[in-house]
C-alpha positions as CSV (number, residue, x, y, z in Angstrom):
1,X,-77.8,-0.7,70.1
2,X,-81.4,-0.3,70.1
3,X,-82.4,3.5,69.6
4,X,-86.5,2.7,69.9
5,X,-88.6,0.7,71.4
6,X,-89.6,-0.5,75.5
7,X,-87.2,-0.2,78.0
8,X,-84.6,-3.2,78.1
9,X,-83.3,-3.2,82.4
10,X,-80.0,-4.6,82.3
11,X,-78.9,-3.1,79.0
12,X,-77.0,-0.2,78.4
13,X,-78.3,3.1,76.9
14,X,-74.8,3.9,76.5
15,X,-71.7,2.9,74.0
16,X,-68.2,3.4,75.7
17,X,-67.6,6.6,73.6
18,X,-70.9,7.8,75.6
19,X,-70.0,6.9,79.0
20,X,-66.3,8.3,78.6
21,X,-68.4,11.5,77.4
22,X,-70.4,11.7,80.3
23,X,-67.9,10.7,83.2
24,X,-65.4,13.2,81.6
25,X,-68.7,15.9,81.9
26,X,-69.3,14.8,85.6
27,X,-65.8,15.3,86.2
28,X,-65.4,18.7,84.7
29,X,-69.0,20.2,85.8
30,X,-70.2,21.8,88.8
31,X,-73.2,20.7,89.0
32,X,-74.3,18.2,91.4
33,X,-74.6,14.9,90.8
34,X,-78.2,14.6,91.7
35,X,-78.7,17.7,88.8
36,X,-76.7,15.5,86.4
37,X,-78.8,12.1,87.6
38,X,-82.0,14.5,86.8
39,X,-80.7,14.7,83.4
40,X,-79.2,11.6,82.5
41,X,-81.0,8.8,84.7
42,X,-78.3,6.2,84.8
43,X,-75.4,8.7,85.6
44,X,-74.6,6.9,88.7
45,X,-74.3,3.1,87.0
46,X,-72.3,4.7,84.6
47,X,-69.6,6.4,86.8
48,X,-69.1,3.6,88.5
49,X,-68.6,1.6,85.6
50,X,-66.6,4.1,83.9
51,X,-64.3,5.4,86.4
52,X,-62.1,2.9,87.5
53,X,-62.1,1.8,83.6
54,X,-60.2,5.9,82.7
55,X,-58.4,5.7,85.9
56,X,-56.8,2.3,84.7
57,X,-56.3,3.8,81.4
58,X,-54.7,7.2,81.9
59,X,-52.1,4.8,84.3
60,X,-51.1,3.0,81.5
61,X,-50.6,6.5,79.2
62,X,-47.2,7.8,79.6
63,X,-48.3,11.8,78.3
64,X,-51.3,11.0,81.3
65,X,-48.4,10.6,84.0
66,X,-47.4,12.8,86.8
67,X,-44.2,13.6,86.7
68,X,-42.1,15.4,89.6
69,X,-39.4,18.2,88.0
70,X,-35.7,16.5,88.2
71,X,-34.0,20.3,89.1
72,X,-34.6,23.1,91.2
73,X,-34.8,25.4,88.4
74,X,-37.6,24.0,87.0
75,X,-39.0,24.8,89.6
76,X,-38.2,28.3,89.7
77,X,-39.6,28.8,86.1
78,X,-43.1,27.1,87.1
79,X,-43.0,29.4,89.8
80,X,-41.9,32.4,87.8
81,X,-44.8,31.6,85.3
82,X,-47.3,31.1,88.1
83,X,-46.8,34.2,89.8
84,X,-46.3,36.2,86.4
85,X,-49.9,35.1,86.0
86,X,-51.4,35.2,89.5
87,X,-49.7,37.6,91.4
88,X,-51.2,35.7,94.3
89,X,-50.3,32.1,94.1
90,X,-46.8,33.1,95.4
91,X,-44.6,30.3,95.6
92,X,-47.7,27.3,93.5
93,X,-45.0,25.4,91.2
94,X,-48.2,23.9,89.5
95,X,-51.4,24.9,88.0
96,X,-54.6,22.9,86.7
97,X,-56.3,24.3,83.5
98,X,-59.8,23.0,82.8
99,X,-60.7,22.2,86.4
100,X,-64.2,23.8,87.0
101,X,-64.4,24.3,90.7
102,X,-67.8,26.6,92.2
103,X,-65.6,28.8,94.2
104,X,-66.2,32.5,95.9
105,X,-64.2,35.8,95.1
106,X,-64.0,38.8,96.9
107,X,-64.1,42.3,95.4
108,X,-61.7,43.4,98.0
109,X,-57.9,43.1,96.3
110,X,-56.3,43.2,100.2
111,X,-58.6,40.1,101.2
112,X,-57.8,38.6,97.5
113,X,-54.2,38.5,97.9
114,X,-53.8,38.2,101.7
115,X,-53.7,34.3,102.7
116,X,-50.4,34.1,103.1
């Protein structure tokens, strides 16, 4: 990889640790994609390179699958964890940690907890 000189148009500023890097950034940020073009000009060559390249990957990884519980009473504990947790999220068997989501709250508890 060249690291200095003119601008090469067809060539990739890139190696595929770097692109990994930045689709798993896109994926995980809330910002929006023209914020994250604005900062890294090729971002949208990239994703589309890179995605379907992860997507086939983490199909082929058996720790990447999604797997659905084989008894009831798993469950139960998921929800019994869940709900020991978020008090709210009565009856969610499943949870994502790491997901980065630009959501609003409200300070009032009985509007919090009453979407049932």
């Amino acid at each position: 990889m060249d690291h200095g000189g003119d601008p090469q148009p067809g060539a990739h500023s890139l190696d595929a640790p770097g692109a990994l890097g930045l689709v798993l950034h896109y994926l995980n940020s809330t910002m929006h994609k023209i914020s994250l073009q604005q900062i890294f000009a090729l971002i949208s060559h990239y994703i589309t390179l890179s995605l379907p390249v992860l997507l086939a990957t983490l199909c082929n990884m058996e720790d990447a699958k999604i797997k659905w519980f084989n008894h009831l009473a798993q469950f139960e504990e998921c929800i019994r964890l869940i709900v020991a947790q978020h008090p709210c999220l009565n009856g969610a068997f499943a949870s994502i940690d790491g997901l980065n989501l630009a959501v609003q709250t409200s300070d009032d508890e009985d509007i919090k907890c009453n979407f049932q």
